[in-house]
C-alpha positions in Angstrom: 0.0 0.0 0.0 1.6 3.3 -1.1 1.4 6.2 0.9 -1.9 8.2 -0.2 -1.8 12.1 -0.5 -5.9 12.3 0.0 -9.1 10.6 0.6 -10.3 10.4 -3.2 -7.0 8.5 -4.0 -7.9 5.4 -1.2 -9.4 2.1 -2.4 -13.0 1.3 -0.9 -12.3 -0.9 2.6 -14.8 -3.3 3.3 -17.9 -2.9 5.1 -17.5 -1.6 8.5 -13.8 -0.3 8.1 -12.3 3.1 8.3 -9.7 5.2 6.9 -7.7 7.3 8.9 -4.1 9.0 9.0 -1.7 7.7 11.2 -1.2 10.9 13.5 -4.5 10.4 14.0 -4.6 6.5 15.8 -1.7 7.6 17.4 0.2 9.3 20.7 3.7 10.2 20.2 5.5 9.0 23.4 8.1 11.9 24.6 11.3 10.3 24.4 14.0 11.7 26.8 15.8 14.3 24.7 19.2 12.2 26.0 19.7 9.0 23.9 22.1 6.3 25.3 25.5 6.1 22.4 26.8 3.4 20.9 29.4 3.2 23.0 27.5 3.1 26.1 25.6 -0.3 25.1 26.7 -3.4 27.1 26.3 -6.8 26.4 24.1 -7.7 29.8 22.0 -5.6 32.0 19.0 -4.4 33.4 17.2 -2.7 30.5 17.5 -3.6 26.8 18.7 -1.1 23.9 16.1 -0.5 21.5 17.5 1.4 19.0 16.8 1.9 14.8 19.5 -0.7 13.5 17.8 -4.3 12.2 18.7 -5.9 14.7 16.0 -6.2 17.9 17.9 -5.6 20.9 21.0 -3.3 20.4 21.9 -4.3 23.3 21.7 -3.5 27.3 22.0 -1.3 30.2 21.3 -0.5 33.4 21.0 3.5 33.0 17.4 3.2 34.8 16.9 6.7 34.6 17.2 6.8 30.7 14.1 3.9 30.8 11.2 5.6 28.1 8.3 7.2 30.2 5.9 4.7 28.6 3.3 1.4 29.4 4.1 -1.0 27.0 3.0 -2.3 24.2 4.6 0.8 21.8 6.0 0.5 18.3 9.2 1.8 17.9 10.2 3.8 14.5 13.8 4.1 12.4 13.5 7.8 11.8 16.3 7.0 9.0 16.2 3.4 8.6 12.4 2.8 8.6 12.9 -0.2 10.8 9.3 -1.0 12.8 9.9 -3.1 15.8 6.6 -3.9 18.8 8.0 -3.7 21.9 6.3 -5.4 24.7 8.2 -4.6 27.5 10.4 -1.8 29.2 13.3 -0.3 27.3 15.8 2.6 26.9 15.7 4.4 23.6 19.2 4.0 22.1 21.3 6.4 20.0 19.3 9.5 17.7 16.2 8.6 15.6 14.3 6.3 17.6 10.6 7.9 17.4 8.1 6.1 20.0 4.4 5.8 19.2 1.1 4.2 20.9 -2.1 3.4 19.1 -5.1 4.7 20.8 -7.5 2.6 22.4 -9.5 2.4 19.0 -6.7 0.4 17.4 -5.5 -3.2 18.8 -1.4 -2.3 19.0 -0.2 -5.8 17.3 -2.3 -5.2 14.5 -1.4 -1.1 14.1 2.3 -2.9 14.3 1.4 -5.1 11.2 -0.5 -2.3 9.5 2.7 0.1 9.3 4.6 -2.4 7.6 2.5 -2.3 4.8 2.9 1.3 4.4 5.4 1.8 0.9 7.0 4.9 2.3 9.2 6.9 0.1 13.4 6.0 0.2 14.5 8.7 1.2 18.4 7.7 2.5 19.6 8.9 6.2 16.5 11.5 5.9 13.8 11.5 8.2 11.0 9.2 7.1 8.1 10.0 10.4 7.3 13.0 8.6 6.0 10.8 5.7 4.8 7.6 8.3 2.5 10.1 10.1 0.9 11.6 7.0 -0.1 8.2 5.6 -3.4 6.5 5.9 -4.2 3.5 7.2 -7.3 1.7 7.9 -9.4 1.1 11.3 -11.1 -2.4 11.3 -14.1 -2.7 13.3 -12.5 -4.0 16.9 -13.3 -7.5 16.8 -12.1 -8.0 13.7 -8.8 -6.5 14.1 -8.2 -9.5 17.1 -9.3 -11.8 14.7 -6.9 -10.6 11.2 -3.9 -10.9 14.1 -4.9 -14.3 14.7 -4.7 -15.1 11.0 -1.3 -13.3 10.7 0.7 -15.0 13.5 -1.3 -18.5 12.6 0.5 -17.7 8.8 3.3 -16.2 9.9 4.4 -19.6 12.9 4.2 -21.7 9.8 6.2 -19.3 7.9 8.9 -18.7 10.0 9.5 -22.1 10.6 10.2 -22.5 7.1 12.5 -19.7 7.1 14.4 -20.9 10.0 14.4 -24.6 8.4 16.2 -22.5 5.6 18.5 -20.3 7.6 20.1 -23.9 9.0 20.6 -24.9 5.8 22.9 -21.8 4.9 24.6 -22.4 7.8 25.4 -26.1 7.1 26.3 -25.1 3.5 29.3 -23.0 5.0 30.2 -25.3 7.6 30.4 -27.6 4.3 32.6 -25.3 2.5 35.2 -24.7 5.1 35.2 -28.3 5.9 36.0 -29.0 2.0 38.8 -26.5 2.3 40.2 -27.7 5.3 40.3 -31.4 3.9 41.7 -29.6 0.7 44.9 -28.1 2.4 45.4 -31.7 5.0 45.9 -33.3 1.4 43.1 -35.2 1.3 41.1 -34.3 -1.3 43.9 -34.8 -3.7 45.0 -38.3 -1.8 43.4 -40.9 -4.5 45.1 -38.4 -7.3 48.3 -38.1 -6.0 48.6 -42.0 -5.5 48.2 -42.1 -9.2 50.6 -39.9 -9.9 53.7 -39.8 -7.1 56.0 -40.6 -10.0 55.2 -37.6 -12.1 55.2 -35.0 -8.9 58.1 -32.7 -7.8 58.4 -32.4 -4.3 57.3 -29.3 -3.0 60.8 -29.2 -1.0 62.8 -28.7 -4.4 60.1 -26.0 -5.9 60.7 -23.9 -3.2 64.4 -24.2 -3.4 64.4 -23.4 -7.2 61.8 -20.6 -6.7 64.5 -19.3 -4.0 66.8 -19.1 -6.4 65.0 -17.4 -9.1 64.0 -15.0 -6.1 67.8 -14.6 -5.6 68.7 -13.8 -9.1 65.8 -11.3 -9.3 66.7 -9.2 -6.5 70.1 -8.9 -7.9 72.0 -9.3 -4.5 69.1 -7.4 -2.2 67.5 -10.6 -1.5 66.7 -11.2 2.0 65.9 -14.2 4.2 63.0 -14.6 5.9 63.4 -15.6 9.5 63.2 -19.1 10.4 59.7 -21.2 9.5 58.4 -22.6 12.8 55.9 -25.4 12.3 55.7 -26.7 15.7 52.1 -26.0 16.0 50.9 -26.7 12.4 49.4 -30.2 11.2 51.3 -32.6 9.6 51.4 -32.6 5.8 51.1 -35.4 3.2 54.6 -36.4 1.6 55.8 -34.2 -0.7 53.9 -31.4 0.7 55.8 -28.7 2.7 54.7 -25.8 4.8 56.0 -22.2 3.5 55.5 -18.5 3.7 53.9 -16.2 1.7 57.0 -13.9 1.4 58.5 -17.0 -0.3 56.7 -17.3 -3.3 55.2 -13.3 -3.8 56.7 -10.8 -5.8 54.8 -8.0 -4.2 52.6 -7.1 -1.5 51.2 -3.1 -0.7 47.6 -1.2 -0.4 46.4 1.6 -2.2 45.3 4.9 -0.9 41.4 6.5 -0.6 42.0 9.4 -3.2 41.4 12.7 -1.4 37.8 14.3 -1.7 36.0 11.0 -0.8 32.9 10.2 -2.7 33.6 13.4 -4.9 36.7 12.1 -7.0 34.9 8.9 -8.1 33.3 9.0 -12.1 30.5 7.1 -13.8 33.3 4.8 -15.8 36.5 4.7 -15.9 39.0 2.3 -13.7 37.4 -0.2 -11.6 38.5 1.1 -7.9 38.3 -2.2 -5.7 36.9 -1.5 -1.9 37.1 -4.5 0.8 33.2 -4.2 0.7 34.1 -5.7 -3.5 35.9 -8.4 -1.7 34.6 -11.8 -1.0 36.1 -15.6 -1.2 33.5 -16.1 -3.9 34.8 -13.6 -5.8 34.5 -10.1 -6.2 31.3 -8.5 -6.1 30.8 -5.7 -8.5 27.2 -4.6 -7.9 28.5 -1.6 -5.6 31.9 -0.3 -7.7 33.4 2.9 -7.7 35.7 4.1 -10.4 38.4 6.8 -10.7 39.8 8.2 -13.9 42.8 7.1 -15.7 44.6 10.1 -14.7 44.0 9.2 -10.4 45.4 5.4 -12.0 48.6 6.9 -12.9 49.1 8.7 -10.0 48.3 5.2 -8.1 50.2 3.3 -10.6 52.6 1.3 -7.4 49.0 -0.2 -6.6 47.0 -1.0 -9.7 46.2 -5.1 -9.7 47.6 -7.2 -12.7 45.0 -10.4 -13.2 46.1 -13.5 -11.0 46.4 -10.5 -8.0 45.4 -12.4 -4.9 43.5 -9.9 -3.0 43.2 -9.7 1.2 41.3 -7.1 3.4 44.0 -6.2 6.0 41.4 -3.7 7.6 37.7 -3.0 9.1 35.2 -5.7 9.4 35.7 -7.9 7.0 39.8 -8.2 7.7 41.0 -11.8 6.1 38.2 -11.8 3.0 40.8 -12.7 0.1 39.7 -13.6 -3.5 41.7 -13.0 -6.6 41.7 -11.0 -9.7 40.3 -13.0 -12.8 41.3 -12.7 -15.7 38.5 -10.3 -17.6 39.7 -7.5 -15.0 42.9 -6.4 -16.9 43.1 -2.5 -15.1 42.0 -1.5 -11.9 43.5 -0.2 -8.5 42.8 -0.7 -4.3 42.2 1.3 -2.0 44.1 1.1 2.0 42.1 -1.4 3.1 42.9 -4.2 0.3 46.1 -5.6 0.1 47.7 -7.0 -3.0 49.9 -10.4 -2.9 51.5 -10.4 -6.5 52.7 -14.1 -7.0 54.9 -14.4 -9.4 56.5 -17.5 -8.2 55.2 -21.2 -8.2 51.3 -21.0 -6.4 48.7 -20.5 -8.0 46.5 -17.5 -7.1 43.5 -19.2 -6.7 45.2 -22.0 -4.2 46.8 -18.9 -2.3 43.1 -17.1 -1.7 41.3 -20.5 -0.8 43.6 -21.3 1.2 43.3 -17.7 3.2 39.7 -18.4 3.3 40.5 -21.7 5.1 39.4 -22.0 8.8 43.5 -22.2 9.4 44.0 -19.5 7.2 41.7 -17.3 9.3 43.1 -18.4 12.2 46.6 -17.0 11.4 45.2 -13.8 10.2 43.2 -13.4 13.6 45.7 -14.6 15.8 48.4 -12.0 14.2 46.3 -9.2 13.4 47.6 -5.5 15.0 45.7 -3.7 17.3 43.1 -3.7 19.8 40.8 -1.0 18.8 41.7 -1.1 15.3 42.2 -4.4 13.3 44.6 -4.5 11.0 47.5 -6.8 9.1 50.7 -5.1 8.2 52.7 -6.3 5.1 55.3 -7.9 7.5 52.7 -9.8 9.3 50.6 -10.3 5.7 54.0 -11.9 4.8 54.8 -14.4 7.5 51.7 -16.0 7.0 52.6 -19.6 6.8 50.4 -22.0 4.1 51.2 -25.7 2.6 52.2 -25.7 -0.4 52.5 -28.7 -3.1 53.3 -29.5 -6.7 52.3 -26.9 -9.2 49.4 -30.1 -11.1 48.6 -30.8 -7.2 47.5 -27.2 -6.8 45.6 -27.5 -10.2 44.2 -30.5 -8.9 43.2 -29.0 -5.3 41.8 -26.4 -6.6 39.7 -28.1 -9.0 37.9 -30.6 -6.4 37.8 -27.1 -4.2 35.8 -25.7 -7.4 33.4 -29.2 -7.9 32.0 -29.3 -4.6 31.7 -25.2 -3.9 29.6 -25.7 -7.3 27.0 -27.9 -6.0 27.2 -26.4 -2.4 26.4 -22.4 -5.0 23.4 -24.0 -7.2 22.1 -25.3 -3.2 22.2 -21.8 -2.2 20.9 -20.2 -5.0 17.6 -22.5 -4.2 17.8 -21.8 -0.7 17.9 -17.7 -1.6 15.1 -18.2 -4.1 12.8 -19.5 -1.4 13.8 -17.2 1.3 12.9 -14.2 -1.2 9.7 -16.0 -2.1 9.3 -16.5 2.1 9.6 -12.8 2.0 7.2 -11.8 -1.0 4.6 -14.1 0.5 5.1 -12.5 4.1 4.4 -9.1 2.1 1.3 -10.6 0.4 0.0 -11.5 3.6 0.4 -7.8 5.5 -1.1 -6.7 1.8 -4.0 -8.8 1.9 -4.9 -7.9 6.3 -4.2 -4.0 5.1 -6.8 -4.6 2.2 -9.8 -6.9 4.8 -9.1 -9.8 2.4 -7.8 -12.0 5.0 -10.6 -13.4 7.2 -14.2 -12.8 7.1 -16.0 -9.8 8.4 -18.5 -10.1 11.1 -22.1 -7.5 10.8 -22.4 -7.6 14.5 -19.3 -5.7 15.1 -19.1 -1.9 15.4 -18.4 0.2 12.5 -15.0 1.6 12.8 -16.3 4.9 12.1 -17.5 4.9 16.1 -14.3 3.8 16.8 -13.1 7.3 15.0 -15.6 8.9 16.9 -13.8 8.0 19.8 -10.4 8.7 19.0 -11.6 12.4 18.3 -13.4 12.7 21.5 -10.3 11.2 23.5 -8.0 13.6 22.0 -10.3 16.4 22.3 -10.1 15.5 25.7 -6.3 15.2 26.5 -5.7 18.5 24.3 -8.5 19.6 27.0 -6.1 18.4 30.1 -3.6 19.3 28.8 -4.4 23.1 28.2 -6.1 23.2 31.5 -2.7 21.9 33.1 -0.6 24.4 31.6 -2.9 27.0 32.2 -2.9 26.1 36.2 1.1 25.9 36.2 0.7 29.6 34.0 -1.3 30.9 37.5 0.9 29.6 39.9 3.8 31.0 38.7 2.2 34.4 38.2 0.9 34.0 41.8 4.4 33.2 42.7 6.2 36.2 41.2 4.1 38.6 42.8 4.5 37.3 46.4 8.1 37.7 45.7 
């Protein structure tokens, strides 16, 4: 249901319903002009944090003084996220632009909750969106009825949800799946059968890494430096002909770009694909959100534009220790400070490098080094002291193609599993649509007409406005009564 701008543009209701505008049902609860921080949130404690973010419970506190000066049931409003959220018990209002509102008497509260959702207001970013939630109309069912369309909806919406959750587990499993094929992949033994076949044909990874050494050495032209000693004391044993390394052995360069000054401003329509760590994921990189710079900004950055076969690492933020690589369709672009660049140049594969860094030992490493308590971060030292097994070069081909066969099916699973929580969603929406429009149960002529339900939520706020200019009025007196004692 869109938002309407007048009465002529509303649909008929059935018999016995109502329209109305939501400032209307409604009394805005006066938040305290204080709102707890972020910071201020803990993770236990008397009162829970209901602020605008998706999530239900930001978190806690016990700040009893900051507890909103309201009875529940109230629905709680994203002034800039339009998140709706029914809160049935005490709470403290958390950061800016949570709004507070109660139906009035006229209007069950669960069912004003449901009703809002089906409200289409306008996207309108980080901008305030009550302004447009109080203009819109909604419909009053006759009393009775709205007990009974709640009914309906939770009865729909048990079944539902059970469905969804059924679906949620089988994400999860599909990732615990996933790392447990790459864990097998790097212990050697997805590759056992194959390299059984062929032992007679494979070089030992022992004398790659000695003749990648010296190609290193010849390289660097007499500026070749030794990494410190390779302690594998606490890492698994490997298959034969498997040996653990670093990757400082095998790269040929490792750095981060910069965020070109101006922000948001210096990025262009087209131009050179600027890769964020938000564009990095260990299923590749996703393009839906990239930014370009022009080719001009690319020279400038030259030390840091990617090469295809790049494996590419977030060393910062969030989402620190996402690696992919750079295929080969992607022949220019550049990184900003929070992706780093591992250019190997010296007998891995790219691929085996950022599956591996995917790995659940992978991750381990990069969280058990990572810099910083308050900030999380990798340096390039620490990016290249990372330790990983390494193998023949057709082992690697072969790891990473059993990686590839089973991620396959474990994506096409997925994909279904998406599909159906989308549909979950769609038919979640065509339920709220079809209680917003009386097409969900059966209306009743014995109940009252919601237009002397209207009747009443005129006459009760006529009332309050009543009390509440007689109030200020009396506290008007006193203090002129006051004064001219003094």
């Amino acid at each position: 249901m869109t938002q309407a701008a007048s009465m002529e543009n509303l649909p008929v209701l059935p018999r016995g319903w109502a329209w109305t505008t939501v400032i209307t049902a409604i009394d805005k609860v006066p938040l305290s002009g204080k709102k707890l921080k972020q910071s201020e949130y803990q993770e236990e404690g008397a009162l829970p944090v209901i602020d605008q973010g998706q999530t239900f419970i930001g978190g806690y506190t016990d700040k009893a003084e900051m507890k909103a000066p309201c009875e529940p049931p109230v629905i709680v409003f994203g002034d800039h996220t339009k998140v709706i959220k029914y809160i049935n018990f005490d709470f403290v209002a958390g950061a800016d632009g949570v709004r507070a509102i109660k139906p009035l008497n006229a209007f069950f509260p669960k069912l004003f909750y449901y009703f809002l959702q089906a409200i289409d207001l306008p996207e309108k970013g980080y901008a305030r969106h009550f302004q447009f939630l109080e203009k819109s109309f909604i419909p009053i069912p006759p009393l009775p009825e709205q007990h009974r369309i709640v009914a309906k909806i939770e009865e729909l919406f048990t079944r539902l949800d059970a469905g969804v959750e059924s679906l949620k587990k089988i994400k999860a499993q599909l990732e615990r799946y996933r790392q447990a094929v790459l864990k097998h992949a790097f212990e050697g033994k997805l590759t056992a059968e194959w390299r059984q076949a062929h032992k007679h044909e494979l070089e030992p990874a022992s004398v790659l890494l000695e003749r990648i050494k010296q190609e290193r050495q010849e390289a660097a032209k007499g500026k070749y430096r030794e990494l410190p000693q390779l302690d594998t004391s606490d890492l698994p044993e490997l298959p034969e002909g498997w040996v653990w390394t670093r990757i400082g052995e095998v790269e040929s360069f490792i750095g981060s770009g910069i965020t070109p000054r101006g922000g948001r401003n210096v990025y262009v329509s087209s131009g050179i694909p600027f890769i964020r760590s938000q564009n990095v994921y260990p299923n590749g990189l996703h393009l839906n959100d990239i930014v370009y710079i022009t080719p001009e900004m690319n020279v400038k950055m030259q030390r840091t534009a990617v090469h295809s076969g790049d494996v590419l690492l977030n060393i910062t933020g969030a989402s620190i220790g996402r690696s992919t690589f750079v295929p080969n369709h992607i022949d220019t672009a550049n990184v900003n400070q929070h992706v780093c660049i591992i250019r190997i140049e010296y007998g891995t594969l790219p691929t085996y490098m950022s599956s591996y860094l995917n790995s659940t030992s992978g991750q381990s490493q990069i969280w058990g080094t990572q810099g910083g308590v308050t900030r999380q971060g990798l340096n390039y030292q620490q990016v290249r002291l990372l330790r990983f097994p390494i193998c023949s070069l057709p082992e690697q081909q072969q790891v990473v193609a059993e990686i590839e066969r089973r991620f396959s099916v474990a994506d096409e699973i997925e994909k279904t599993v998406d599909h159906s929580l989308k549909q979950a969603e769609r038919l979640r929406q065509s339920i709220l649509k079809r209680a917003f429009e009386g097409r969900l149960v059966p209306q009743d002529p014995n109940d009252e007409p919601a237009e002397k339900l209207l009747e009443r939520i005129k006459a009760e706020k006529a009332k309050r406005l009543s009390e509440d200019h007689s109030r200020k009025k009396n506290r008007t007196r006193g203090t002129t009564k006051q004064m001219r004692l003094v």
